[in-house]
N, C-alpha and C positions, 0 to 999 in steps of 0.2 A: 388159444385153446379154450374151449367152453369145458366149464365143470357138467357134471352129472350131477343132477339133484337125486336125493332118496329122501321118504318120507319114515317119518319116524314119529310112534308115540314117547318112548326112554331117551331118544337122544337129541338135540343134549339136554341136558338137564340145566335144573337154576334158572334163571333168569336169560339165560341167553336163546334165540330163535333159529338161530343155525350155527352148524359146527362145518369146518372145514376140515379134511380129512386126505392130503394129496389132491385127484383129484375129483373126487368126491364131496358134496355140498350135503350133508344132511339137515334137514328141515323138522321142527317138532309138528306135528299135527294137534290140530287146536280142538278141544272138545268141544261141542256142542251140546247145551245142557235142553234146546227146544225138542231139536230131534233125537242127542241120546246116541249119535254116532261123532266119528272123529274124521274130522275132514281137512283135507288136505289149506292150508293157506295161499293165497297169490301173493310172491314176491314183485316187491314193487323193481321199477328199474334199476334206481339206484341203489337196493337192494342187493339186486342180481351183479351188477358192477363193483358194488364194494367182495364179494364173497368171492368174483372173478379174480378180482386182485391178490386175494390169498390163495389162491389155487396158484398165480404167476410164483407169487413168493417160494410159496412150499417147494412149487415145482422145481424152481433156480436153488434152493436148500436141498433139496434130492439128487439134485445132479452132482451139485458139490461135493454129497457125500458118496456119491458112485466114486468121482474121481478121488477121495482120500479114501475109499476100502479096495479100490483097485491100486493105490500105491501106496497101499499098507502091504497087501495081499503080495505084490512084489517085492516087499521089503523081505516079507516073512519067509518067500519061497525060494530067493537069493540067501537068505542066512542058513536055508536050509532046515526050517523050522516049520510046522504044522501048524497052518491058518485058523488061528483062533476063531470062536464063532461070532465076537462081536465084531470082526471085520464087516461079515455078510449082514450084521442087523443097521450098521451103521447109515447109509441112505437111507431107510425109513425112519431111524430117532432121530437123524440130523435136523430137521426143518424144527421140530418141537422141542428139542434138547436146547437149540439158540433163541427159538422164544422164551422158554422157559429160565433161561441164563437173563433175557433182555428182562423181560417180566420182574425178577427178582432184582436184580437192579434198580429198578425202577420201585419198586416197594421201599429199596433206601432211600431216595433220595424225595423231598419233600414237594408237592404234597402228596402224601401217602394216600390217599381217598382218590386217585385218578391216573395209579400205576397203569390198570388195565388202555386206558385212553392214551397213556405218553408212550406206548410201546411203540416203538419205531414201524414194525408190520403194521396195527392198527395207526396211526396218524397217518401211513401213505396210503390205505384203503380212504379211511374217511377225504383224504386231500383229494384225489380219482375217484369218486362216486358217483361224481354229477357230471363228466367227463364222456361226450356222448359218442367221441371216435380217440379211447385209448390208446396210448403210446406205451407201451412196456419198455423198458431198458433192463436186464439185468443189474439187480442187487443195488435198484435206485431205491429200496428201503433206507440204504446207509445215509442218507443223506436227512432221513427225517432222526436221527440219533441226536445230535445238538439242538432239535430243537421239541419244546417245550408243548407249543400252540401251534400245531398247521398251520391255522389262521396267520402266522405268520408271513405264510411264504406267498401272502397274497390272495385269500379266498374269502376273505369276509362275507362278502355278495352269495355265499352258495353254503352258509352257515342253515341248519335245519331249524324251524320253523317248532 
């Protein structure tokens, strides 16, 4: 599945160049101070690969949570109970709700300066980046959770420059 790029001057914000969003790729547009317009940036390859890989994730986190608000949503219509609304919101918070669980975690445990880096989403994007005929597996994120350093699991050679 290829994402969709959109170009954006507000999004995202801070320091970051793209946000992932399902599957959607938003891009900031970088001003130019010669010409006084705002122009669209070229993503590099590895670029486009690592943000493809968040788009895999999210996507396998949205399905997940199809399958837990449809058998929430059965729970609730066998007790004979009226399907609350965050049944239906539940696939689109799921993907971000467990980053954000993973994220926080990861702000406990030391070193606190490289939470965003040890998040298990992000270390299997940076580990697939340079990865020129990607292999997806579902919810092969889980597998970067114990560990600390990618580099780990055997990628020295493909470390950024």
């Amino acid at each position: 599945m290829k994402p969709f790029f959109i170009y954006s001057r507000y999004l995202p914000f801070g320091k970051f160049d793209y946000l992932t969003f399902l599957v959607w790729v938003i891009i900031k547009k970088q001003y130019n101070p010669a010409t006084g317009v705002w122009e669209r940036p070229v993503m590099s390859d590895w670029a486009v690969r690592h943000e493809t890989w968040h788009v895999w994730q999210q996507c396998c986190l949205f399905v997940l949570g199809v399958v837990c608000a449809i058998a929430s949503a059965a729970t609730f219509a066998l007790a004979g109970v009226s399907i609350p609304w965050w049944v239906w919101v539940t696939p689109v918070v799921a993907p971000y709700a467990v980053y954000a669980v993973c994220w926080f975690v990861e702000l406990l445990l030391p070193p606190y300066d490289s939470a965003y880096r040890d998040v298990c989403f992000e270390s299997e994007a940076q580990y697939h980046e340079y990865d020129e005929n990607p292999q997806y597996c579902p919810f092969s994120f889980l597998r970067f959770i114990p560990n600390k350093d990618w580099r780990a699991l055997g990628r020295e050679r493909f470390k950024k420059q």
